[in-house]
C-alpha positions as CSV (number, residue, x, y, z in Angstrom):
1,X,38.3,-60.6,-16.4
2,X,38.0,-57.7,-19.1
3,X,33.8,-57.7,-18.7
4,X,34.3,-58.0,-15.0
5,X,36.7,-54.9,-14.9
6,X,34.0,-52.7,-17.4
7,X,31.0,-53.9,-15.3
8,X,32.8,-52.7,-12.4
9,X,33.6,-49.4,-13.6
10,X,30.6,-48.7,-15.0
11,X,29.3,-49.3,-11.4
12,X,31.4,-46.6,-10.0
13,X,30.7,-44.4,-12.7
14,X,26.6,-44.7,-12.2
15,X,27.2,-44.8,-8.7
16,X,28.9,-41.1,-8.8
17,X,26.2,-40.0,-11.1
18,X,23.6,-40.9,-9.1
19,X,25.4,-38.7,-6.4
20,X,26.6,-35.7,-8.7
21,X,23.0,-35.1,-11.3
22,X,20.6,-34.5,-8.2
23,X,23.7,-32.3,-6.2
24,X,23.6,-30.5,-9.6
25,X,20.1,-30.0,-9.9
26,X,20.2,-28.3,-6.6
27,X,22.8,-25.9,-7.0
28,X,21.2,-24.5,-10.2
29,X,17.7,-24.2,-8.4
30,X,20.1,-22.4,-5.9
31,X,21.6,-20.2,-8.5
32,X,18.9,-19.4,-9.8
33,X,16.9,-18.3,-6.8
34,X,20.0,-16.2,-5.3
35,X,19.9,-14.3,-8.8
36,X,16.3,-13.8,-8.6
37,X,16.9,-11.9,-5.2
38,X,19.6,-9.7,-6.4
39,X,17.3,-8.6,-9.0
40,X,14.4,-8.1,-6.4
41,X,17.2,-6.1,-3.7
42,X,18.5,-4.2,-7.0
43,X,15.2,-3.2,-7.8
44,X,14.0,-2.2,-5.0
45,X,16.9,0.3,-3.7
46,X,16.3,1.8,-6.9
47,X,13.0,2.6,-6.3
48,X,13.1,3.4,-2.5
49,X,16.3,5.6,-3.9
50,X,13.8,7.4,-6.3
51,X,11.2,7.7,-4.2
52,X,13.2,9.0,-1.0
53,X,14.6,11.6,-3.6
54,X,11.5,12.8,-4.6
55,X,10.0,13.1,-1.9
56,X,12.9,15.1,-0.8
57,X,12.6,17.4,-4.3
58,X,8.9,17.8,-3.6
59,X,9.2,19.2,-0.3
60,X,12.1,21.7,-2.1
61,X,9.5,23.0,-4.4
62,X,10.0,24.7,-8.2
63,X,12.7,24.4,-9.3
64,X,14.3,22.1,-7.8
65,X,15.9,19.1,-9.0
66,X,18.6,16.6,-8.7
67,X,20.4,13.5,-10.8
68,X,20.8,10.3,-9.3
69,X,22.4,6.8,-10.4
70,X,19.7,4.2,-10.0
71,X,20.2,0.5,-12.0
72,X,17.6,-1.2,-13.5
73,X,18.3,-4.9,-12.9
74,X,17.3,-7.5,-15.8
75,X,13.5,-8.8,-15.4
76,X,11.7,-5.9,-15.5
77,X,8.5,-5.8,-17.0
78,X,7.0,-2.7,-16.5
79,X,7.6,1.0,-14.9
80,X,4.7,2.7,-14.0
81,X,3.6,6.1,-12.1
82,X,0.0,6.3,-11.4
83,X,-0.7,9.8,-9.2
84,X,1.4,9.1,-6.0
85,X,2.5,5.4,-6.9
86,X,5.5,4.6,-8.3
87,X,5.2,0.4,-9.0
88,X,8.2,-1.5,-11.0
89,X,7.0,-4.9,-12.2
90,X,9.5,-7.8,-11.9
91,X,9.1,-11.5,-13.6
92,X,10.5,-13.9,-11.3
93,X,9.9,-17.7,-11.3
94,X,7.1,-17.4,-9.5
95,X,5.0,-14.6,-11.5
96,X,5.4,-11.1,-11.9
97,X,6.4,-8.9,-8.4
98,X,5.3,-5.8,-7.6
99,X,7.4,-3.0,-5.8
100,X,6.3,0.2,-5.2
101,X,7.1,3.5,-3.6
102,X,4.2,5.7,-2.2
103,X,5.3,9.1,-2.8
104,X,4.3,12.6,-1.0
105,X,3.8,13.7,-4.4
106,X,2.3,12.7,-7.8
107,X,4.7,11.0,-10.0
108,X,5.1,11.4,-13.6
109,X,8.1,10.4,-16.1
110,X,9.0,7.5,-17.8
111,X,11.6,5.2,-17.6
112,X,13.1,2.1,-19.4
113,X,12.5,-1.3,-18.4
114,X,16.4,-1.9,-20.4
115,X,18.7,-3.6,-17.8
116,X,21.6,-0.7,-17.1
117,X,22.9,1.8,-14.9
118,X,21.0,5.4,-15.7
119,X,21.3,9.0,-14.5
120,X,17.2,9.9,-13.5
121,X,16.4,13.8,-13.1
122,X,14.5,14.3,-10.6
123,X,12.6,17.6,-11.1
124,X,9.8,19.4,-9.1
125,X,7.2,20.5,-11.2
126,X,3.9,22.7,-10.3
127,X,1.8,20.2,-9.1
128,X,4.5,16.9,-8.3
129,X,8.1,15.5,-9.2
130,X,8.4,14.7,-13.1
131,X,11.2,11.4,-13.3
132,X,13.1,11.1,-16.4
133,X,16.4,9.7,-18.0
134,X,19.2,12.4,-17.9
135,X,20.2,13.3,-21.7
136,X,23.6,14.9,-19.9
């Protein structure tokens, strides 16, 4: 009676495992996509952000210049401005993903690729916009 009570239970108990471990599975592949998106929609508003702004500076002309609150999400690789291309590299699952911003105006500056929220000047210079972490 005992053995036929255990086998029984463990029945059950495989039965509900073999329902819960693939349900599981899915909601962490889930998870995980939904997260990779945030990171993608994060990134790029902050680089439309920048690159709307600049543009904007550009058209202002020396001196002008501004400070925005941009956020750099986790996964970035790389931050790049090459003449009037501003591209943010991000590692997702699938590879690395590019997002860009064509600007009115050659780019230069650096800025991290450290996940965090950061003030960015945004300055006109003689021949484009310079972008650079705020030290105020």
């Amino acid at each position: 009676m005992k053995a036929q009570v255990a086998i029984e239970y463990l029945a059950i108990i495989s039965f509900a495992l073999m329902i819960l471990i693939p349900y599981a599975l899915y909601l962490q592949s889930v998870s995980r996509n939904l997260s990779e998106e945030n990171y993608l929609t994060i990134a790029s508003n902050s680089v439309q952000k920048i690159g709307q702004i600049s543009d904007w500076v550009y058209s202002q002309g020396w001196p002008a210049k501004t400070t925005i609150l941009i956020q750099i999400p986790s996964n970035v690789e790389e931050i790049s401005f090459n003449g009037k291309m501003m591209n943010w590299k991000i590692r997702t699952s699938s590879g690395i993903s590019d997002i860009y911003y064509i600007s009115v105006a050659n780019l230069t500056g650096i800025l991290p690729t450290t996940p965090g929220y950061y003030n960015v000047l945004i300055q006109a210079i003689e021949n484009g916009v310079n972008i650079s972490v705020s030290t105020s």
